[in-house]
C-alpha positions in Angstrom: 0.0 0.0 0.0 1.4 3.2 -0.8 1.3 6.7 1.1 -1.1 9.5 -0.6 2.3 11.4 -0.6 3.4 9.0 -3.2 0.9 8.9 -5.5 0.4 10.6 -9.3 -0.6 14.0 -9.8 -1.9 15.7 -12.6 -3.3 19.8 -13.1 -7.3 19.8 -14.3 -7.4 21.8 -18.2 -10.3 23.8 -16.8 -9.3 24.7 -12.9 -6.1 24.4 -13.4 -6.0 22.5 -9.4 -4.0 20.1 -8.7 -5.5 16.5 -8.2 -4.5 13.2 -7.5 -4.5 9.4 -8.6 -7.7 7.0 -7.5 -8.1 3.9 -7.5 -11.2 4.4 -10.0 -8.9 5.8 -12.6 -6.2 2.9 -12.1 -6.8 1.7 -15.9 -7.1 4.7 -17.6 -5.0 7.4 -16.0 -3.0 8.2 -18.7 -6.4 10.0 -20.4 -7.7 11.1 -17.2 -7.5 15.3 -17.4 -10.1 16.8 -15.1 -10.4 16.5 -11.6 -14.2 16.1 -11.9 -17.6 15.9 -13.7 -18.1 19.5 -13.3 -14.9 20.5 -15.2 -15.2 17.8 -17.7 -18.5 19.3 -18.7 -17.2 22.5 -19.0 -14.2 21.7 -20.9 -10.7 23.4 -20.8 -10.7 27.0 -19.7 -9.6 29.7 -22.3 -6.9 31.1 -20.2 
């Protein structure tokens, strides 16, 4: 078992905050890019 220290991190597209691996998104992390429903649906912020 690993520490939440130790785990991945990625930066959403559309609030640019940081957010971390789950177990949910083991399989496909490597196309995970938001940090929720919410930003998903609203797609990658213009900034």
């Amino acid at each position: 078992m690993q520490k939440k220290s130790d785990l991945p991190s990625k930066v959403c597209l559309t609030c640019a905050r940081p957010f971390n691996w789950r177990k949910k998104w083991e399989r496909d992390w490597e196309n995970v890019r938001y940090c929720s429903d919410r930003c998903r649906q609203a797609g990658p912020s213009k900034t």
